[in-house]
BATI-859830 format. One record per residue: residue number from 1; residue in one letter; x negated, z negated, y of N, C-alpha, C, O, CB in turn. Coordinates in steps of 0.001 Angstrom, whole numbers, padded with zeros to 6 digits, always signed. Glycine has a CB too. Layout:
BEGIN
   i aa     npx     npz     npy    capx    capz    capy     cpx     cpz     cpy     opx     opz     opy    cbpx    cbpz    cbpy
 NUM  a       X       Z       Y       X       Z       Y       X       Z       Y       X       Z       Y       X       Z       Y
...
***
This chain:
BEGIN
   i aa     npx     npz     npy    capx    capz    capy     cpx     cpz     cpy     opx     opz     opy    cbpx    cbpz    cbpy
   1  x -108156 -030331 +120559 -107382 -031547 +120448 -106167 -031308 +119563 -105452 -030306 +119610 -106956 -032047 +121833
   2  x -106016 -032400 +118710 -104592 -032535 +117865 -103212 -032054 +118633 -103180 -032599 +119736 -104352 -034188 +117478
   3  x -102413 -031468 +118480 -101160 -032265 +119132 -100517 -033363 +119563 -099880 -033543 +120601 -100578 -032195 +118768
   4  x -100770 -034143 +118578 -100131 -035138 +119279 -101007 -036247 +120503 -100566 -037218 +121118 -099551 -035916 +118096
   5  x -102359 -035629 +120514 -103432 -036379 +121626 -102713 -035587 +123108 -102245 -036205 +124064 -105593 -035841 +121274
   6  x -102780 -034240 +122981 -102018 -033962 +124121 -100959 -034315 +124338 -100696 -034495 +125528 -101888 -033005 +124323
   7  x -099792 -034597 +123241 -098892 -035141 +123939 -099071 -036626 +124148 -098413 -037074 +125088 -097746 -034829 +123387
   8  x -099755 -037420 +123536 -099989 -038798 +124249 -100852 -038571 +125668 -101134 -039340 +126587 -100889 -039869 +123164
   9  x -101091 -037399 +125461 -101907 -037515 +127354 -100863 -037347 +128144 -100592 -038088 +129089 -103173 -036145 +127992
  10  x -100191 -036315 +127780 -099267 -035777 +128793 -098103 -037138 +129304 -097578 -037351 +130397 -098409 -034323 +127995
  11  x -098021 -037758 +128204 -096968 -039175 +128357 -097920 -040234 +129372 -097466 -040833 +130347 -096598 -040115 +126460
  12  x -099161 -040292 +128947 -100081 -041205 +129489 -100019 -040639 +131147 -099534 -041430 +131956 -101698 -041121 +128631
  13  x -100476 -039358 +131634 -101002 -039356 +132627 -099594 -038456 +133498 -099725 -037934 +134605 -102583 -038760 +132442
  14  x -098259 -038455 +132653 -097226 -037814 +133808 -096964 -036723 +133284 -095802 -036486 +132952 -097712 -037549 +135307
  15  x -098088 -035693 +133059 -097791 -034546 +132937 -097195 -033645 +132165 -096869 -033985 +131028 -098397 -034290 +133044
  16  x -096993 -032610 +132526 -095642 -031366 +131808 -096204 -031159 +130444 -095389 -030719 +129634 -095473 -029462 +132707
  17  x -097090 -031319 +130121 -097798 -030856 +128924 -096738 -030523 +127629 -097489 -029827 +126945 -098891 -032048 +128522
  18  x -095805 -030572 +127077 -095066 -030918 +126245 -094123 -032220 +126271 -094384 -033420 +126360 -095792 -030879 +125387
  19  x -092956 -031520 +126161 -091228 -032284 +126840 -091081 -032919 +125032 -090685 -031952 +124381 -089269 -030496 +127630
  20  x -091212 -033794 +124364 -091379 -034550 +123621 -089270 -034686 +123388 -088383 -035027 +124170 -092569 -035842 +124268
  21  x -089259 -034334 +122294 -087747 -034684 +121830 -087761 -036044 +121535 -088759 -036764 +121573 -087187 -033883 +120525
  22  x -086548 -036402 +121220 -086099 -037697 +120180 -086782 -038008 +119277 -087592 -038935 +119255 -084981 -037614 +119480
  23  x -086412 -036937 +118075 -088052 -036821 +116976 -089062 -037521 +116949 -089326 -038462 +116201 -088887 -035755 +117104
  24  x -090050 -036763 +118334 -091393 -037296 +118132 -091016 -038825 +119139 -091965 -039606 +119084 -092853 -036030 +118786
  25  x -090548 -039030 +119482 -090786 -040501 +120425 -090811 -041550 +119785 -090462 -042591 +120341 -089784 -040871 +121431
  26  x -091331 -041542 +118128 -091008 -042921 +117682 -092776 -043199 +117189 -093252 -042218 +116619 -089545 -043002 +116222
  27  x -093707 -044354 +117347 -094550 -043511 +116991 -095133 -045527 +116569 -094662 -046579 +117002 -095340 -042029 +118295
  28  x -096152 -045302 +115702 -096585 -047038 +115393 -097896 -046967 +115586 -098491 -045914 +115813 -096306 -047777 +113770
  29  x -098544 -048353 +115490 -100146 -048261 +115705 -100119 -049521 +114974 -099311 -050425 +115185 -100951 -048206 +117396
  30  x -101206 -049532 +113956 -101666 -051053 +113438 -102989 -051864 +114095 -104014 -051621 +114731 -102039 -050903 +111833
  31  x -102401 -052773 +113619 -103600 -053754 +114364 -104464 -055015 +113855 -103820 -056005 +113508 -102976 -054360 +115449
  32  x -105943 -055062 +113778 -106462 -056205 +112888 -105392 -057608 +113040 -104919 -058218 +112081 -108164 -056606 +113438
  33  x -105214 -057849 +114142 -104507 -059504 +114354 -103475 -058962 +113624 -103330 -057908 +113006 -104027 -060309 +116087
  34  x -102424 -060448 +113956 -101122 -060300 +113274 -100398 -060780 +114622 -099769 -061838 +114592 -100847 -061267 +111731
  35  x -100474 -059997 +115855 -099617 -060273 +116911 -099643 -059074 +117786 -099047 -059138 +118861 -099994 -061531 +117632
  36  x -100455 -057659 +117345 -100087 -056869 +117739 -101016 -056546 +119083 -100768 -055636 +119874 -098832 -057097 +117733
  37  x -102379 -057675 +119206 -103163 -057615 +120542 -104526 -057434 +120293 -105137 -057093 +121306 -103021 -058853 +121401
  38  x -105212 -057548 +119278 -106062 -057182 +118622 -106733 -055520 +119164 -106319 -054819 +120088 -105431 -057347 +117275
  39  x -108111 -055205 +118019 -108208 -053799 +117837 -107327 -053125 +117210 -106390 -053717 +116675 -109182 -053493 +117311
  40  x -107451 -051678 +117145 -106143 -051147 +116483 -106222 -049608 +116214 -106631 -048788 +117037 -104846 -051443 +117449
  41  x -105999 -049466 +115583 -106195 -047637 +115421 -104950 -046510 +116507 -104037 -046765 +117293 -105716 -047200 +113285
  42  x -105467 -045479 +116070 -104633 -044666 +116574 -103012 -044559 +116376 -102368 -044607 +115327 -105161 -043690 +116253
  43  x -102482 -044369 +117965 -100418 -044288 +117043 -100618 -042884 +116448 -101284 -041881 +116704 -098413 -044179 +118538
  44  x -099401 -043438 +115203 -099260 -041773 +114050 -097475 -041896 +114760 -096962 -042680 +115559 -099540 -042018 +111268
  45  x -097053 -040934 +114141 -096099 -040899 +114386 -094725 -040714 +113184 -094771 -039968 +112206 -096351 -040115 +115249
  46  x -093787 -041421 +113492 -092935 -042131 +112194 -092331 -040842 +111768 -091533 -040980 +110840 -091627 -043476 +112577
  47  x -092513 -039488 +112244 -092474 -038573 +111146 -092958 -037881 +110108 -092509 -037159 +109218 -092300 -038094 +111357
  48  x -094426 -038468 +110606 -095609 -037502 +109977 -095225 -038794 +108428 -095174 -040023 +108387 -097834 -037464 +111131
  49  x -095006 -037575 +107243 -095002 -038404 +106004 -096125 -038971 +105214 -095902 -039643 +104207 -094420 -037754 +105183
  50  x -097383 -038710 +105660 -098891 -038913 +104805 -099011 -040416 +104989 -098462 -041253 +105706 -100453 -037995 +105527
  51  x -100079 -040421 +103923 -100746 -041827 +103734 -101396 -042004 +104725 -102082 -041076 +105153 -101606 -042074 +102628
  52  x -101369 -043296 +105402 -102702 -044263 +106147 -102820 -045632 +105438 -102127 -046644 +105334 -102401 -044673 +107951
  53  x -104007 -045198 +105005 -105108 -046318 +104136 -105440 -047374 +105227 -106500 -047437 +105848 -106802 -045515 +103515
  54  x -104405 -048163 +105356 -105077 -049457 +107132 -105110 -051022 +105581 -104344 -051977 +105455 -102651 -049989 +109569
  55  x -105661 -050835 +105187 -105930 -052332 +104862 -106582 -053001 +105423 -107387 -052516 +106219 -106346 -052609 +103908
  56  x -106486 -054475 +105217 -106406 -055567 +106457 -106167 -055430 +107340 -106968 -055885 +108157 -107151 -056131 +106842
  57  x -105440 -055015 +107666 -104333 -055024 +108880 -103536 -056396 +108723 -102966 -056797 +107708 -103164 -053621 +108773
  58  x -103629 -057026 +109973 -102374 -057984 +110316 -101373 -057542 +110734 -100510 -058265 +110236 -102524 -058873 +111166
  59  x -100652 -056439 +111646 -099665 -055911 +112284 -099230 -054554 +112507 -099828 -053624 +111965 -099777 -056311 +113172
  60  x -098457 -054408 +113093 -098292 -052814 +113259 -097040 -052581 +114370 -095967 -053018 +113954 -097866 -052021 +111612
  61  x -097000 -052048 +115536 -096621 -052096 +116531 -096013 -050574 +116354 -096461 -049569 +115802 -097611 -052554 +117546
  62  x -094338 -050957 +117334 -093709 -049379 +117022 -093249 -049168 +118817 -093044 -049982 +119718 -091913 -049339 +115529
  63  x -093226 -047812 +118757 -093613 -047380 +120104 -091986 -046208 +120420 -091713 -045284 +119654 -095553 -046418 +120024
  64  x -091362 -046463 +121332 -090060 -045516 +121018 -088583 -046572 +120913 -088506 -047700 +121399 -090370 -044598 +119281
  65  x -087640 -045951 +120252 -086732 -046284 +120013 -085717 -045665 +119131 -085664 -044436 +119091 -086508 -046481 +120879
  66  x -084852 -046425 +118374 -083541 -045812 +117714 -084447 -045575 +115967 -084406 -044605 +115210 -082840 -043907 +118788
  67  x -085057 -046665 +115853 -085748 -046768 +114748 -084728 -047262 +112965 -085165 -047683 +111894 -086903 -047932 +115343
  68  x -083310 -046935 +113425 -082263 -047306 +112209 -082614 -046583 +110988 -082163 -047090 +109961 -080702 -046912 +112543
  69  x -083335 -045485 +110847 -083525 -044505 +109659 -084582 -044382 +109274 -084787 -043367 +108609 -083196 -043327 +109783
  70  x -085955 -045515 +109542 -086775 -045241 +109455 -087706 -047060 +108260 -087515 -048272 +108171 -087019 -044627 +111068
  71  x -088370 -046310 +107839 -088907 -047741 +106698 -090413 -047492 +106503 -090994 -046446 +106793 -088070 -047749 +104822
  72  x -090843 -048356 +106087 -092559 -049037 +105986 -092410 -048884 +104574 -091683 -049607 +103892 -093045 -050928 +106598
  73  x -093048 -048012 +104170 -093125 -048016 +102337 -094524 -048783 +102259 -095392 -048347 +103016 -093231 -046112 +101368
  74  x -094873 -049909 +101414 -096374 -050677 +101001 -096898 -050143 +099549 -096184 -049922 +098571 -096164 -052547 +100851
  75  x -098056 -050018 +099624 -098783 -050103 +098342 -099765 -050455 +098216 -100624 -050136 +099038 -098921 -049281 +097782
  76  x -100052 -051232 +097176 -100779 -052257 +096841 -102578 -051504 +096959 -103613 -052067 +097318 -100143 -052844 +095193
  77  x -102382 -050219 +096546 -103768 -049536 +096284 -103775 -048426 +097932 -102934 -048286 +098819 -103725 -048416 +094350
  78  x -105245 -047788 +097697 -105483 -046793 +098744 -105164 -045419 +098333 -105389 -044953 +097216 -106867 -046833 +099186
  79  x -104533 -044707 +099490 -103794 -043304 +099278 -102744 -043429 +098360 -102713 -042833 +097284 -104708 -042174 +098742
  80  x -101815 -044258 +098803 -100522 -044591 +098328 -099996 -044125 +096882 -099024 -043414 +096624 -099661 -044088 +099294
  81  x -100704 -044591 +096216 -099818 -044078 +094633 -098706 -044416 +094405 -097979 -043587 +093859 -100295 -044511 +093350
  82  x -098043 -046041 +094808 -096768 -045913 +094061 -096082 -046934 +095048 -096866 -047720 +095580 -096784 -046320 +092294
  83  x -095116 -047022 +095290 -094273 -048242 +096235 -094306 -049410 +095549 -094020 -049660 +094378 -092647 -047985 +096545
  84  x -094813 -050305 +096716 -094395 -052044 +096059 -093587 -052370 +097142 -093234 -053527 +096915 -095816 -053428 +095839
  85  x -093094 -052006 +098190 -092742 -053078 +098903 -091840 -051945 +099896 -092343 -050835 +100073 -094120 -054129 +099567
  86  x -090582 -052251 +100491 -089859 -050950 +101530 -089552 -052424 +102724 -089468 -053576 +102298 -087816 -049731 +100621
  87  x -089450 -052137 +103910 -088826 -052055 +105319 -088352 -051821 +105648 -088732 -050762 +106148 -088904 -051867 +106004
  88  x -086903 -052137 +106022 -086618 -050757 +107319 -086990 -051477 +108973 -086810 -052572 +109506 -084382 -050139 +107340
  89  x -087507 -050351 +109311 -087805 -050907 +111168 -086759 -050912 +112029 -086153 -049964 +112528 -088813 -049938 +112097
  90  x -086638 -051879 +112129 -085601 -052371 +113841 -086512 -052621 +115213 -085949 -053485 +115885 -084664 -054252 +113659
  91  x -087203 -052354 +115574 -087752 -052665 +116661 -087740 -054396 +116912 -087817 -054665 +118111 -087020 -051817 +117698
  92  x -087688 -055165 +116336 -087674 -056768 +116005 -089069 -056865 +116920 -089976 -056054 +117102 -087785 -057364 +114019
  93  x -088784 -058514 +117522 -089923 -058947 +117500 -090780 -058221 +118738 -091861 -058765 +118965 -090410 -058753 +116119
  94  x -090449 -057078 +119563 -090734 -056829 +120964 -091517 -055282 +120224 -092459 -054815 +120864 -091843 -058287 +122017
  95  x -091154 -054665 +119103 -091465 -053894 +118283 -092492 -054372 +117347 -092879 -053640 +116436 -091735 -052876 +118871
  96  x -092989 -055647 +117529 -094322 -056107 +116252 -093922 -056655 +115563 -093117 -057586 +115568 -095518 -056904 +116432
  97  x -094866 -055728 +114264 -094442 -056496 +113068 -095208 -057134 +112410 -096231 -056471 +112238 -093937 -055891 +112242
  98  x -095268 -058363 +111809 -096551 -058985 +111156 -096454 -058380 +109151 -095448 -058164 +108475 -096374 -061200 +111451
  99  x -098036 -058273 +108738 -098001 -057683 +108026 -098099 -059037 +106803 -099104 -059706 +107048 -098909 -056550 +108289
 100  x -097621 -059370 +106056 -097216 -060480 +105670 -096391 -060315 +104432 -095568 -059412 +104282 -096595 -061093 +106694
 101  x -096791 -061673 +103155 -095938 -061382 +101685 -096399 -060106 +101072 -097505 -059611 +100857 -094215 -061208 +101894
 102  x -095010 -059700 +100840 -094546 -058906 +100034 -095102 -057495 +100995 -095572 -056484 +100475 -092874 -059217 +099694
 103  x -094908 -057718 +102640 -095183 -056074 +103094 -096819 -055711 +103300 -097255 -054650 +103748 -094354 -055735 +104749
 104  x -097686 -056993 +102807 -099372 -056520 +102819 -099627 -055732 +101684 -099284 -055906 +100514 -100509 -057793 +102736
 105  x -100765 -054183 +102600 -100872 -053579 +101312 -102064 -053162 +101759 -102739 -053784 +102580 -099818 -052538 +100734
 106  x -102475 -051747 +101068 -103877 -051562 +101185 -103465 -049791 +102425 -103929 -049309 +103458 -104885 -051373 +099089
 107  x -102436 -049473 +101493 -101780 -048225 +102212 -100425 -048170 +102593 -099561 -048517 +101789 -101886 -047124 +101450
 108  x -100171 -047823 +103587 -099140 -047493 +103956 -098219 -045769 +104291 -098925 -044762 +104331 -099357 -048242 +104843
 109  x -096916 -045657 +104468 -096798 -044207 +105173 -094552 -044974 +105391 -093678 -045553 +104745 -097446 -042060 +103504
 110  x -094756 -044489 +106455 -093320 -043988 +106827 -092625 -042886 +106186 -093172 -041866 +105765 -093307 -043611 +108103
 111  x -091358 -043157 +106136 -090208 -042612 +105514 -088757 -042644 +106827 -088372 -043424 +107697 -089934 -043689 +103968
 112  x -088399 -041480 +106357 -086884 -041663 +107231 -085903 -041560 +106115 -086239 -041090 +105028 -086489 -040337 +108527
 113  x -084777 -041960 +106340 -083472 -041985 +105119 -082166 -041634 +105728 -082192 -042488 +106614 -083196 -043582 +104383
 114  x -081723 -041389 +105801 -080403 -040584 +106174 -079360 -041854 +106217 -078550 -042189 +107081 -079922 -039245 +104896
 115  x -079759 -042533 +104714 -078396 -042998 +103987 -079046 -045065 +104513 -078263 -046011 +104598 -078288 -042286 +101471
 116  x -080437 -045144 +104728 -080274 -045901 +105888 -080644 -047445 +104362 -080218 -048598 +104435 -078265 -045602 +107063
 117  x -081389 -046941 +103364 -081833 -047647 +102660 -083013 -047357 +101957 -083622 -046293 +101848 -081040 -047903 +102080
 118  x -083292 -048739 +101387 -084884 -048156 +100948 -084824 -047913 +099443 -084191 -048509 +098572 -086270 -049368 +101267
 119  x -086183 -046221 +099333 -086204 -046228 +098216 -086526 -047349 +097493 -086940 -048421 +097935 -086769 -045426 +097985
 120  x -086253 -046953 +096041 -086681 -047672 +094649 -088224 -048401 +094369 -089061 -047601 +093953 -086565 -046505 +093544
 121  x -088638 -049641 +094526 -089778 -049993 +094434 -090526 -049148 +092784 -089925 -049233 +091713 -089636 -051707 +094559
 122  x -091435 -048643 +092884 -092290 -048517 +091468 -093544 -048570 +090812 -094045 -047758 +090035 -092189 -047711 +091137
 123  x -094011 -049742 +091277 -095205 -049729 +091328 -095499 -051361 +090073 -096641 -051744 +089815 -095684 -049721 +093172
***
């Protein structure tokens, strides 16, 4: 098993398995609808920096808290070549976000920023 399946067990079922910092507690899951109740893939977690290719996706649900440094980079193509579109996540909306405009893409990946803005669109 991955890491982070054990630690979603260990959160799921109680157990000691791994004491989860600040860090990892922020974590999203997308979802076909656009309300967040739908099917839905697996939560990644808003540190891991890689691409997820979720096109058609309606939503994307964030799991955690203290989400001020953290943004939704969009791109238009699969395996993220270039930014069209930045976010930053507030937990809005009961943490759901509808995927909508300017933030529908084909790929997505999280970013954290220090300085609490989004990079430079270049796509």
């Amino acid at each position: 098993m991955l890491a982070y399946e054990l630690l979603a067990m260990g959160i799921f079922f109680g157990t000691t398995l791994a004491q989860p910092t600040n860090a990892t507690r922020k974590w999203a899951q997308f979802y076909d609808d656009d309300s967040c109740g739908g099917s839905h893939g697996l939560s990644v977690s808003l540190n891991n920096p890689g691409c997820l290719n979720e096109a058609g996706r309606g939503s994307f649900k964030l799991h955690g808290y203290d989400f001020g440094q953290y943004f939704l980079i969009s791109s238009p193509d699969n395996d993220c070549p270039c930014q069209s579109y930045c976010t930053r996540l507030t937990g809005r909306d009961n943490g759901c976000f509808k995927l909508q405009g300017n933030m529908l893409g084909s790929s997505y990946r999280f970013v954290r920023r220090e300085n609490k803005l989004c990079p430079q669109n270049q796509c």
